[in-house]
DODOGU-501195 format. One record per residue: residue number from 1; residue in three letters; x, y, z of N, C-alpha, C, CB in turn. Coordinates in steps of 0.001 Angstrom, whole numbers, plus 500000, padded with zeros to 6 digits. Atoms other than C-alpha are relative to their C-alpha. Glycine has a CB too. Layout:
// DODOGU-501195
+-----+------+--------+--------+--------+--------+--------+--------+--------+--------+--------+--------+--------+--------+
: pos : code :   n_xx :   n_yy :   n_zz :  ca_xx :  ca_yy :  ca_zz :   c_xx :   c_yy :   c_zz :  cb_xx :  cb_yy :  cb_zz :
+-----+------+--------+--------+--------+--------+--------+--------+--------+--------+--------+--------+--------+--------+
: NUM :  Ala :      X :      Y :      Z :      X :      Y :      Z :      X :      Y :      Z :      X :      Y :      Z :
...
+-----+------+--------+--------+--------+--------+--------+--------+--------+--------+--------+--------+--------+--------+
END
This chain:
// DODOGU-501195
+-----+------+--------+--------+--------+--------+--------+--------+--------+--------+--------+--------+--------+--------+
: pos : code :   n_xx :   n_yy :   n_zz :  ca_xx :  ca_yy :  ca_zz :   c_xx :   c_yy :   c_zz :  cb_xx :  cb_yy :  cb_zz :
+-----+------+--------+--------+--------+--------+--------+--------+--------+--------+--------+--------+--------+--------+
:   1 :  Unk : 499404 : 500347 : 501270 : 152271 : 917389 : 535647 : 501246 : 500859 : 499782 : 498985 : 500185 : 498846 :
:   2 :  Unk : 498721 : 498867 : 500035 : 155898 : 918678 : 535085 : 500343 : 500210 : 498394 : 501598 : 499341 : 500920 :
:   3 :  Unk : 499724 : 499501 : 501321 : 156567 : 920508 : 531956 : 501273 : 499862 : 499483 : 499725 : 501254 : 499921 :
:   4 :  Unk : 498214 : 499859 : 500033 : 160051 : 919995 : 530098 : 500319 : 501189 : 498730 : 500922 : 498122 : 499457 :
:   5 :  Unk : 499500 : 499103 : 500548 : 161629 : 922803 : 528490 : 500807 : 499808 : 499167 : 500346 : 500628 : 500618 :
:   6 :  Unk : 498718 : 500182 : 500854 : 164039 : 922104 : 525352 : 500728 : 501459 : 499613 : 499567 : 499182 : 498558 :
:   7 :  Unk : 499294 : 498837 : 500558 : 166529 : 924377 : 524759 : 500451 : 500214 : 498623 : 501021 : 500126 : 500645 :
:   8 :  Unk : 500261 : 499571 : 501576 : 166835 : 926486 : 521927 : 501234 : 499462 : 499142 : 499894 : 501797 : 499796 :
:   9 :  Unk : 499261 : 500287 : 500562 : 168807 : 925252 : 519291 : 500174 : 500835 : 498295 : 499768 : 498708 : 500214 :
:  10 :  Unk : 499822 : 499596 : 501568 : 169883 : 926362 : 515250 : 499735 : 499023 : 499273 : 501307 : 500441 : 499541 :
:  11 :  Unk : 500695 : 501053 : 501669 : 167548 : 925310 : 512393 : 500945 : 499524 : 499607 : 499316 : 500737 : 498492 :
:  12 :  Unk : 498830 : 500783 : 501109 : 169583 : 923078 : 510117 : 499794 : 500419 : 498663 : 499894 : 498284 : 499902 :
:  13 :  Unk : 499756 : 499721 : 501882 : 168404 : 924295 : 507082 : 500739 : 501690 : 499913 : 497899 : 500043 : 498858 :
:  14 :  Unk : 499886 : 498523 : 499205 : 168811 : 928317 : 508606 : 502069 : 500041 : 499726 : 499201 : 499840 : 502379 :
:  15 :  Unk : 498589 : 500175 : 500179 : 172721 : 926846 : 509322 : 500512 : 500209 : 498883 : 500389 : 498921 : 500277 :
:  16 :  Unk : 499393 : 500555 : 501017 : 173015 : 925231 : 505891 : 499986 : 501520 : 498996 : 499128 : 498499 : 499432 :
:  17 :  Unk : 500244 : 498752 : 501509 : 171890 : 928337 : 503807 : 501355 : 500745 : 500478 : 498126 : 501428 : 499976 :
:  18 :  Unk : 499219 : 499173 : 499492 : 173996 : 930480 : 506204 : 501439 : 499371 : 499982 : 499487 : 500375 : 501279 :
:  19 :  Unk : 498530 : 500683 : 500426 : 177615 : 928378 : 505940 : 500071 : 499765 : 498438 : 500233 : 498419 : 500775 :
:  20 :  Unk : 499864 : 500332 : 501169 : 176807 : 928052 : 502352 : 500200 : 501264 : 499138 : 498941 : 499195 : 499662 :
:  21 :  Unk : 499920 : 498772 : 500251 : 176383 : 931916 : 501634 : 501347 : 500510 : 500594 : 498818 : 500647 : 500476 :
:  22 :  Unk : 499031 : 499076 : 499479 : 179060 : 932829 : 504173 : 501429 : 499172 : 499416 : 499841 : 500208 : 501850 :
:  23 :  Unk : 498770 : 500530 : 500446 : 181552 : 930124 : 502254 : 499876 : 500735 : 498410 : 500084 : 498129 : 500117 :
:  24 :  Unk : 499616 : 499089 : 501125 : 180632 : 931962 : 498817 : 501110 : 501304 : 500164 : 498675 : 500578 : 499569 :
:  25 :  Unk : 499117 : 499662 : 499406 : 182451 : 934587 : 500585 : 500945 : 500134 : 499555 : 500124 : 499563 : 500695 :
:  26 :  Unk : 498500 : 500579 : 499983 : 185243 : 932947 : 500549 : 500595 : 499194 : 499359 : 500306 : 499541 : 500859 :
:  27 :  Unk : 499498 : 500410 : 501450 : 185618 : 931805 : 497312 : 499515 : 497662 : 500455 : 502632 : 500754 : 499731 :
:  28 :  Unk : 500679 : 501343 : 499497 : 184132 : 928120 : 498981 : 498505 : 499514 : 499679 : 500029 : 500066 : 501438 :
:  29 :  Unk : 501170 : 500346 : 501111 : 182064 : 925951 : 497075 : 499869 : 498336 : 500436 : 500572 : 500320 : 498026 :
:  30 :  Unk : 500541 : 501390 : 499457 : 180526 : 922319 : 497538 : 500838 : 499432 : 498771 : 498063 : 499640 : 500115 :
:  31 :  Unk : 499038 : 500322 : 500601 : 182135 : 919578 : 495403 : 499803 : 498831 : 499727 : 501009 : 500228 : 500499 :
:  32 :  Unk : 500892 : 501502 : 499919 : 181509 : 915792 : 494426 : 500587 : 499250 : 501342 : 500316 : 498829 : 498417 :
:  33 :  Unk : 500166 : 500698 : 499060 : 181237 : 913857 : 497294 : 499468 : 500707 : 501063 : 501013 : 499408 : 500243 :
:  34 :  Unk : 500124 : 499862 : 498788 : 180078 : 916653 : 499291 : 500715 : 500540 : 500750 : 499864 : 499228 : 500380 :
:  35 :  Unk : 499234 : 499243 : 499407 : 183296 : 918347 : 499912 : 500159 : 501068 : 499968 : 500732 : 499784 : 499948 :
:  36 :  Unk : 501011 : 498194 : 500789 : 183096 : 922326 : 500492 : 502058 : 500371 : 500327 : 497799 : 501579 : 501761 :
:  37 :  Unk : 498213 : 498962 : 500038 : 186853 : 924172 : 499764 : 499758 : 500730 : 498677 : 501930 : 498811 : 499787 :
:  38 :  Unk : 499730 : 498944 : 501527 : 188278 : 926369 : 496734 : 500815 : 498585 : 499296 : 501406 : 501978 : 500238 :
:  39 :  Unk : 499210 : 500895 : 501371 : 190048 : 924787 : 493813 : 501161 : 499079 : 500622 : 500881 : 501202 : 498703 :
:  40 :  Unk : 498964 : 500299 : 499028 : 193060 : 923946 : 496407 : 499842 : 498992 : 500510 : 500191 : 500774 : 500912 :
:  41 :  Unk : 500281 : 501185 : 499270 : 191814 : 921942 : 498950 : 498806 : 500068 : 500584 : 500918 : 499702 : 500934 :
:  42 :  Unk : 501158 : 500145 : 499861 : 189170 : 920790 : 500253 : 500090 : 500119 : 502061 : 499478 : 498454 : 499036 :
:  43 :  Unk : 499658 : 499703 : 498714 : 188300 : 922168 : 504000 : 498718 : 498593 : 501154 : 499632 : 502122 : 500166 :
:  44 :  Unk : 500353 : 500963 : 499975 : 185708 : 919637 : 504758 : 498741 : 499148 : 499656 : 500275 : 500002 : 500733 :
:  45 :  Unk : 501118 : 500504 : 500589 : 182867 : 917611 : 504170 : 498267 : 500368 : 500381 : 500289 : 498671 : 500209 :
:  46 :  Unk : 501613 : 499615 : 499514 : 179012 : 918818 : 504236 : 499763 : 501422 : 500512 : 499500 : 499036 : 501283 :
:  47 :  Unk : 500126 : 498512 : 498984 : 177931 : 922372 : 505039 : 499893 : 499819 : 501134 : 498896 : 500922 : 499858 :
:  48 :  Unk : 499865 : 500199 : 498298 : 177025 : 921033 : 508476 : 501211 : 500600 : 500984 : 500132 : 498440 : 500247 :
:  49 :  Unk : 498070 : 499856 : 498852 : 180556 : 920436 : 509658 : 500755 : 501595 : 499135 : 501828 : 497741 : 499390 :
:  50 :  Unk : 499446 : 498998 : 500236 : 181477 : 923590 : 507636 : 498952 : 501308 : 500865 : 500197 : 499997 : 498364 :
:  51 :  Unk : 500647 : 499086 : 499154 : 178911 : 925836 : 509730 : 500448 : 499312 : 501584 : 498207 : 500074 : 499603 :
:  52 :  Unk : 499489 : 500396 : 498066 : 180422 : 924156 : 513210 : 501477 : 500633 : 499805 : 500159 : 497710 : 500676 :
:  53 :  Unk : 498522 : 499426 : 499916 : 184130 : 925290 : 511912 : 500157 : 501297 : 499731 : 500908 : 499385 : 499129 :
:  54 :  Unk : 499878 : 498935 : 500213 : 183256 : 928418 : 510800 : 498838 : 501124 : 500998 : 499940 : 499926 : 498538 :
:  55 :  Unk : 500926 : 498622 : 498765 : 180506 : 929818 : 513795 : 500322 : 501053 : 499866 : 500166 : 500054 : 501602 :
:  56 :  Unk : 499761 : 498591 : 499697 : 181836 : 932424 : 515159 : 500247 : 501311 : 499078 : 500992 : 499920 : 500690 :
:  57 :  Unk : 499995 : 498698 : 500838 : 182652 : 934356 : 511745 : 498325 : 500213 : 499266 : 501361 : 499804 : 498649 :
:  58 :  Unk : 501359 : 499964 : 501238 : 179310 : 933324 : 509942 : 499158 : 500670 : 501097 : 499177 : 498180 : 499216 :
:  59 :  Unk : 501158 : 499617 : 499094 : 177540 : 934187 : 513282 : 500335 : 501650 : 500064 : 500018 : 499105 : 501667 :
:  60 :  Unk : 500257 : 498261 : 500025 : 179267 : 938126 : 513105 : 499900 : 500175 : 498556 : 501370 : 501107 : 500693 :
:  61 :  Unk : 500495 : 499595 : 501014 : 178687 : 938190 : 509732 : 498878 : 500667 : 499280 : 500101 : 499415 : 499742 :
:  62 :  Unk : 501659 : 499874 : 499904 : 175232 : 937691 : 509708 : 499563 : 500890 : 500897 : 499277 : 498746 : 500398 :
:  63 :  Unk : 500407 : 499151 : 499611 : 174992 : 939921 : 512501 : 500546 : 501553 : 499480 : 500082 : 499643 : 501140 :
:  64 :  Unk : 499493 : 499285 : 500418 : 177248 : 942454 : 511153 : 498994 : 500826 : 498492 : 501260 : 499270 : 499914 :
:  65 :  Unk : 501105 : 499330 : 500742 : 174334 : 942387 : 508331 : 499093 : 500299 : 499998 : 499735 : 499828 : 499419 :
:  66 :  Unk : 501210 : 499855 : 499579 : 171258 : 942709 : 510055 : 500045 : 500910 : 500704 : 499451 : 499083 : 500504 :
:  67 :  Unk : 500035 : 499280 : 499266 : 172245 : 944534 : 512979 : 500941 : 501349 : 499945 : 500072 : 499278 : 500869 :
:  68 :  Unk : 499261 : 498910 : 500323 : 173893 : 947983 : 513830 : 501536 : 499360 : 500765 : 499224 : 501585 : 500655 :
:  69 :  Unk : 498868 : 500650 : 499172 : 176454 : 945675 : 516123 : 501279 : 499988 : 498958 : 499550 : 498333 : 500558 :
:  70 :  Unk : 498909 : 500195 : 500637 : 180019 : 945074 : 515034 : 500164 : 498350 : 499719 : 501112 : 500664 : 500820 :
:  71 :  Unk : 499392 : 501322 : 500097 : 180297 : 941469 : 515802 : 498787 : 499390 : 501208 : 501967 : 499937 : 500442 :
:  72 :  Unk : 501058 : 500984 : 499086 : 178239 : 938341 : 517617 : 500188 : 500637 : 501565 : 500535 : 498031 : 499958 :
:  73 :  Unk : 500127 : 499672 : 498652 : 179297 : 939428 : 520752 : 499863 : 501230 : 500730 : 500830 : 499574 : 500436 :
:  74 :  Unk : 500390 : 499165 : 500250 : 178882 : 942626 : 520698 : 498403 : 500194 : 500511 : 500366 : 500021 : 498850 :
:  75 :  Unk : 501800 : 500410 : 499803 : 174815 : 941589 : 520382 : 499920 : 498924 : 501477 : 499249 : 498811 : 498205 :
:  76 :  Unk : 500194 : 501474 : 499174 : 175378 : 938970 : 522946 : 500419 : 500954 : 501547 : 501451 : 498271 : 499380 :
:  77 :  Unk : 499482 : 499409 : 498808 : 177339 : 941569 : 525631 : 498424 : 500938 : 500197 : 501730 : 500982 : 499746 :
:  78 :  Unk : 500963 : 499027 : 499192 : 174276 : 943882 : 526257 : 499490 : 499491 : 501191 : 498814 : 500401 : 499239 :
:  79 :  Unk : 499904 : 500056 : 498585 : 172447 : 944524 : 529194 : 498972 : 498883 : 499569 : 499675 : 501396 : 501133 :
:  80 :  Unk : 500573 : 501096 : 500336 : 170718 : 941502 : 529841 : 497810 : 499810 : 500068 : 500940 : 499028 : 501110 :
:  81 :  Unk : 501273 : 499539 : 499671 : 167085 : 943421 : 529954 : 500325 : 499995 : 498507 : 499500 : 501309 : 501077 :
:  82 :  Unk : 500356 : 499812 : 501265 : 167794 : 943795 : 526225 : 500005 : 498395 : 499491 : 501034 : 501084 : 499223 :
:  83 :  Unk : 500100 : 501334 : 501144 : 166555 : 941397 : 523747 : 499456 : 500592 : 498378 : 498582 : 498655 : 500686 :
:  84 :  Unk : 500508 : 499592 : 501470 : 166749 : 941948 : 519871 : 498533 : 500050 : 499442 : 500594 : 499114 : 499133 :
:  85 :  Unk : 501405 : 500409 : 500821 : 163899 : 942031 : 517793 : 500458 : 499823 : 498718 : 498733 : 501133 : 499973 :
:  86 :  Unk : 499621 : 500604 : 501291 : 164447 : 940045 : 515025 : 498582 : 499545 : 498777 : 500893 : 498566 : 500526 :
:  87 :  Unk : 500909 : 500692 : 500752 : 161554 : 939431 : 512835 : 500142 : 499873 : 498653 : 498920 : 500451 : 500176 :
:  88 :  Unk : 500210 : 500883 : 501147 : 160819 : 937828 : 509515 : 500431 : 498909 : 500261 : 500512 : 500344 : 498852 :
:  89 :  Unk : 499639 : 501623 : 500269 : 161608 : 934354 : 507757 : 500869 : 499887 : 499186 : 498984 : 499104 : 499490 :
:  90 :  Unk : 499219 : 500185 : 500753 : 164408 : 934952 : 505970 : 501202 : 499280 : 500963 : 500215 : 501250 : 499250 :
:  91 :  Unk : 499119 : 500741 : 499278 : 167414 : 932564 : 506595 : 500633 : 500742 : 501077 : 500935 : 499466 : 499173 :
:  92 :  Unk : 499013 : 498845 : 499278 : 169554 : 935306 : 507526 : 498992 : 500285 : 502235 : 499720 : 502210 : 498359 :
:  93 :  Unk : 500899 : 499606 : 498769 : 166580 : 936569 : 510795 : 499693 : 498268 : 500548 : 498288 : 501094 : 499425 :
:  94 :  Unk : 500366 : 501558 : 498969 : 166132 : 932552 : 511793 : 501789 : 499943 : 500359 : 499115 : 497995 : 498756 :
:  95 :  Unk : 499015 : 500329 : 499712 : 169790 : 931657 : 511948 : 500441 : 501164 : 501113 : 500729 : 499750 : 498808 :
:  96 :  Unk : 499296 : 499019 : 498986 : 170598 : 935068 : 513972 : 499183 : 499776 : 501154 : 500049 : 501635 : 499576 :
:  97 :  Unk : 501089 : 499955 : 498754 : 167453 : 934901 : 516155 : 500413 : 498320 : 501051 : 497912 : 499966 : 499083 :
:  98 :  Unk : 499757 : 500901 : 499260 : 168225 : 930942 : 516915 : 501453 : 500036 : 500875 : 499828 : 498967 : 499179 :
:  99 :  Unk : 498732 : 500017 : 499868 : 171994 : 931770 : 517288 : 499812 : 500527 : 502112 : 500882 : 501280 : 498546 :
: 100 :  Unk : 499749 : 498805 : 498920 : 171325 : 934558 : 520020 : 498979 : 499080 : 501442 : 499113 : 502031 : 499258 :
: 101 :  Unk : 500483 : 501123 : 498977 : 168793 : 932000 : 521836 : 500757 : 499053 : 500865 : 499317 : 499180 : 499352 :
: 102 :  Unk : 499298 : 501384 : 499820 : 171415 : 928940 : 521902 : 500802 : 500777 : 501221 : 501031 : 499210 : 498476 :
: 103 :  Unk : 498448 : 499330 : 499266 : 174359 : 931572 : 523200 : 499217 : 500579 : 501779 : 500859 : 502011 : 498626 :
: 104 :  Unk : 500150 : 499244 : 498188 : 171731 : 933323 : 526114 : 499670 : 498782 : 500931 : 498397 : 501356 : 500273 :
: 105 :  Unk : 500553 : 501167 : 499101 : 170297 : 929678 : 527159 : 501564 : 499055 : 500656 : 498791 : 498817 : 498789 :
: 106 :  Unk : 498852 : 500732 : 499249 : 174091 : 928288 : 527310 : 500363 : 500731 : 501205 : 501289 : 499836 : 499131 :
: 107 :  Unk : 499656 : 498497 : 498912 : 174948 : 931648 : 529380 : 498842 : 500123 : 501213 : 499837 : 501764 : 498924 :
: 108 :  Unk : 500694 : 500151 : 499061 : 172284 : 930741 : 531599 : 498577 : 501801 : 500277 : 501386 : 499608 : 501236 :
: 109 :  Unk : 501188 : 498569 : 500537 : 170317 : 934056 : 530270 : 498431 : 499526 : 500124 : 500219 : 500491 : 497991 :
: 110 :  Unk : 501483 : 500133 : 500195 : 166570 : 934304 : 530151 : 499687 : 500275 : 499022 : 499219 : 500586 : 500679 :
: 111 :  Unk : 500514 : 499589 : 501193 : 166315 : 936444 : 527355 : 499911 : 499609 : 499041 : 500256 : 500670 : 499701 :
: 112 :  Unk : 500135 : 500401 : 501260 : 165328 : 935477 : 523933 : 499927 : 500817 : 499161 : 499168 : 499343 : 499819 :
: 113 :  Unk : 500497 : 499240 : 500760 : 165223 : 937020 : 520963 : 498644 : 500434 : 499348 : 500547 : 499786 : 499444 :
: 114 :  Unk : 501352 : 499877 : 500337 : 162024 : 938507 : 519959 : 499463 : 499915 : 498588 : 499639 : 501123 : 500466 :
: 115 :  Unk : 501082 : 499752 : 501323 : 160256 : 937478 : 516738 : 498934 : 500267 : 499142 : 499880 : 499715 : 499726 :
: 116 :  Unk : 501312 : 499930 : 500555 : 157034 : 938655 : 516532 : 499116 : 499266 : 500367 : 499954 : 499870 : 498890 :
: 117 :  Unk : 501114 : 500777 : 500118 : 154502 : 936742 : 515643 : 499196 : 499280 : 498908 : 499357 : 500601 : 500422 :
: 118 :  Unk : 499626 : 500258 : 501489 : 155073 : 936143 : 512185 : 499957 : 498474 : 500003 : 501560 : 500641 : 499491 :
: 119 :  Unk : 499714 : 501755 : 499645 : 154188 : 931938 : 511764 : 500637 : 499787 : 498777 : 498523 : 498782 : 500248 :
: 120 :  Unk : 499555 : 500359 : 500947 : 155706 : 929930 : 509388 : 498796 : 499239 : 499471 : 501213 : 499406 : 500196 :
: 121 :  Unk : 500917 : 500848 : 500785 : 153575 : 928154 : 506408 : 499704 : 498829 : 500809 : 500574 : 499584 : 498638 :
: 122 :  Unk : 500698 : 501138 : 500003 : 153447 : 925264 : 508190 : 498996 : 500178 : 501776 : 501325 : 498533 : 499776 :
: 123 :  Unk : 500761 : 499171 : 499115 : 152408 : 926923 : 511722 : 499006 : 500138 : 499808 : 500268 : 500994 : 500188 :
: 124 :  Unk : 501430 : 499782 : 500540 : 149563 : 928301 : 509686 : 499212 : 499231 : 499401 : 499932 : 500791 : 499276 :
: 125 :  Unk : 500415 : 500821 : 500503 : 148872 : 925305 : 508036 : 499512 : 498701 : 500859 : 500818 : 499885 : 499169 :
: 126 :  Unk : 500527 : 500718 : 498590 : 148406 : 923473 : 511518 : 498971 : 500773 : 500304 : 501021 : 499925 : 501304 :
: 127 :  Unk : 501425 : 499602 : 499221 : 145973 : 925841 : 512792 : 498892 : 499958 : 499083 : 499983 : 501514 : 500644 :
: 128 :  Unk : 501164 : 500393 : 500955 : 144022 : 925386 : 509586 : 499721 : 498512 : 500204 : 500364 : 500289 : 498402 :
: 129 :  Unk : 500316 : 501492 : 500104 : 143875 : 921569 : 510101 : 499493 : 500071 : 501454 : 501356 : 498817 : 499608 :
: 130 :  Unk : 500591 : 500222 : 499332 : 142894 : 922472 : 513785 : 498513 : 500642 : 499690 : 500678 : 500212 : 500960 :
: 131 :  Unk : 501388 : 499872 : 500388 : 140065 : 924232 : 512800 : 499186 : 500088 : 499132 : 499696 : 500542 : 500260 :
: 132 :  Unk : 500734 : 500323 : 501317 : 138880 : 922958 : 509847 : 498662 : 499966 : 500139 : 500359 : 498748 : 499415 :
: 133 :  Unk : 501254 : 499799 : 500332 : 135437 : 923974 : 508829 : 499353 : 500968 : 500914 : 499343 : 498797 : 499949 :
: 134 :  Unk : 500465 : 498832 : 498921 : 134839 : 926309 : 512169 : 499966 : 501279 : 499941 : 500599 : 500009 : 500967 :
: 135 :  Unk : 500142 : 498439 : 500350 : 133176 : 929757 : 511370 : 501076 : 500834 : 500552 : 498665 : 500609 : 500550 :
: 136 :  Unk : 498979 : 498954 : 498878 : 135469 : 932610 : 512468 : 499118 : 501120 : 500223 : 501655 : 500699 : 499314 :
: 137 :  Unk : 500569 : 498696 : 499811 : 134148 : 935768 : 514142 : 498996 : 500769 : 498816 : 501206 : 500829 : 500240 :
: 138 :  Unk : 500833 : 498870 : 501366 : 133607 : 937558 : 510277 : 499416 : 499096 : 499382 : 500968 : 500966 : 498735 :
: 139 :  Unk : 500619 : 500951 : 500502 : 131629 : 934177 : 509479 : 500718 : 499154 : 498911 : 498905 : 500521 : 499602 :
: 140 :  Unk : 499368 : 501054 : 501265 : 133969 : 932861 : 506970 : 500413 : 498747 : 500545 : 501395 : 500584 : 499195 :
: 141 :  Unk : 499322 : 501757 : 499260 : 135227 : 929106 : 507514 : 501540 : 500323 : 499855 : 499544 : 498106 : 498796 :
: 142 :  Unk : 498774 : 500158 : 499858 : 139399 : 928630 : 507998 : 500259 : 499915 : 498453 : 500407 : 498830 : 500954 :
: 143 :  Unk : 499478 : 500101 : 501256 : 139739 : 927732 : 504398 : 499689 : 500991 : 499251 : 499695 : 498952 : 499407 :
: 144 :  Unk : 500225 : 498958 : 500698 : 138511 : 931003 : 503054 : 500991 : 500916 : 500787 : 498485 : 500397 : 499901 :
: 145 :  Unk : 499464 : 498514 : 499046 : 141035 : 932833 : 505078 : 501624 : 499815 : 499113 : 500092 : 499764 : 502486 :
: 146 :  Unk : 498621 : 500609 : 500239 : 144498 : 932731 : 503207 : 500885 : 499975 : 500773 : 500583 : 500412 : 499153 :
: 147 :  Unk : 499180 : 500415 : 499367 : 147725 : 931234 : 504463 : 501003 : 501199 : 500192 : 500412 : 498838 : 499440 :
: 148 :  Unk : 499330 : 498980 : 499845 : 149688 : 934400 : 503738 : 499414 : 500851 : 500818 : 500289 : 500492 : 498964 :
: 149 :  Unk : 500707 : 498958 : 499145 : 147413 : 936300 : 505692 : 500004 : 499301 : 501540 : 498314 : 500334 : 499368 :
: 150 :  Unk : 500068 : 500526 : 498365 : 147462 : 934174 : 508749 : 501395 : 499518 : 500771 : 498984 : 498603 : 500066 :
: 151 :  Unk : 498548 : 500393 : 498809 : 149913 : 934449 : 511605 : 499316 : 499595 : 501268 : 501203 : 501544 : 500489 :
: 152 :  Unk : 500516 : 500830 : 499414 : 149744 : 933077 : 514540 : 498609 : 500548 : 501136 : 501195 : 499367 : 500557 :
: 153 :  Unk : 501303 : 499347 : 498882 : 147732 : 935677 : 517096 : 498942 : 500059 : 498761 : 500342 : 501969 : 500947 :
: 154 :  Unk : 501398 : 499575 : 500858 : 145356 : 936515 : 514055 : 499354 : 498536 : 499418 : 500431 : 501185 : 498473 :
: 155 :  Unk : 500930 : 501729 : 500538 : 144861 : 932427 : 513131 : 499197 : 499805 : 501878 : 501858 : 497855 : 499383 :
: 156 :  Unk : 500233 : 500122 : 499073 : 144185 : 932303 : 517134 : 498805 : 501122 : 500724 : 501170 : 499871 : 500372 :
: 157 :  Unk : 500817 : 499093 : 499330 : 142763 : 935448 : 518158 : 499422 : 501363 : 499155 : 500826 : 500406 : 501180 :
: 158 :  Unk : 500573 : 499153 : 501562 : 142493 : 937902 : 515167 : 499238 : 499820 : 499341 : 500576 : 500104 : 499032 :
: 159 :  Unk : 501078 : 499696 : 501040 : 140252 : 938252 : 512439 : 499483 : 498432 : 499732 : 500665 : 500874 : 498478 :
: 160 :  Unk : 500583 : 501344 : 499923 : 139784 : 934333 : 513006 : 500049 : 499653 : 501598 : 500878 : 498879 : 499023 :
: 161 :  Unk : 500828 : 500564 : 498327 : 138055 : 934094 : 516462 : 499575 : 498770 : 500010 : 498564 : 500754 : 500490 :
: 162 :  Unk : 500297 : 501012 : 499743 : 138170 : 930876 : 516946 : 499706 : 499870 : 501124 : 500633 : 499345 : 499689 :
: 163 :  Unk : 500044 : 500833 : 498295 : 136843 : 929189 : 520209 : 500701 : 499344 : 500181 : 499033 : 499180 : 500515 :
: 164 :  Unk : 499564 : 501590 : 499720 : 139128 : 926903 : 521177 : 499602 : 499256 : 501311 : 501557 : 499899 : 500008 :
: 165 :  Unk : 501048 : 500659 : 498661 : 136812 : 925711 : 524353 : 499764 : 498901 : 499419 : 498451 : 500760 : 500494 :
: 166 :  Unk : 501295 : 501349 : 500796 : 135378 : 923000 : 521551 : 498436 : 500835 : 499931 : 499668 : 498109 : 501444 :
: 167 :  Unk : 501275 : 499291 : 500236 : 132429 : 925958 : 521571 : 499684 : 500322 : 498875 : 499866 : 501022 : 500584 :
: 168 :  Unk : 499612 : 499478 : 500835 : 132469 : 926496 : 518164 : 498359 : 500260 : 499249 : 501211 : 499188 : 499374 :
+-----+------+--------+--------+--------+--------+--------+--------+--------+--------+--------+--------+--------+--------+
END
């Protein structure tokens, strides 16, 4: 069976927050129809296409605020044994973490950025629908376990020992 690999790409919502913060900035604001400029003119339509024209600054920006780096490339030139550690779920740590993925997988890199293990709500909200009603280790069922409390090794292998054999 051959496995296919997709390469990493940038959330869209991660983008949108991040071209929308980094056009406050710059005195750049959305507009009716959808158009993002200052009072002047309008530069163009949809944060989308305004996070494709403005990359490269929103991408050292954002790193410029997270990291001790100066600029995207900067994070992107190390040795190629390094890989960030980026964790949380704030826009800012998805948009940098996907960024630094897209740039090492075009570059024919291996490395990824490291996030933990930190799931997202809906992550955790899948492994509750896989094991709905199945004791865990400390006898409680999946739905007594809260969602804030469950990431992904501890919904898998942590304080909710699940079987996943079907032994349950």
């Amino acid at each position: 069976m051959q496995t296919t690999v997709l390469a990493p790409y940038i959330d869209s919502d991660a983008a949108r927050q991040a071209a929308r913060a980094f056009g406050q900035t710059l005195g750049h604001t959305g507009n009716r129809g959808g158009w993002i400029g200052n009072d002047k003119r309008a530069i163009t339509q949809g944060w989308d296409n305004y996070e494709v024209i403005f990359r490269e600054r929103i991408r050292d920006w954002v790193t410029a605020q997270l990291t001790a780096f100066g600029d995207f490339e900067q994070l992107m030139n190390t040795d190629e044994r390094y890989s960030p550690t980026l964790r949380g779920t704030t826009w800012q740590v998805r948009y940098l973490a996907d960024a630094f993925d897209t740039v090492a997988h075009k570059r024919g890199q291996r490395r990824r950025a490291y996030r933990g293990i930190v799931a997202t709500r809906s992550i955790a909200t899948g492994v509750r629908r896989y094991h709905q009603g199945a004791p865990c280790v400390c006898g409680h069922t999946i739905e007594q376990h809260p969602v804030e409390r469950c990431d992904v090794q501890d919904a898998i292998c942590g304080c909710m020992r699940f079987r996943l054999d079907g032994d349950r």
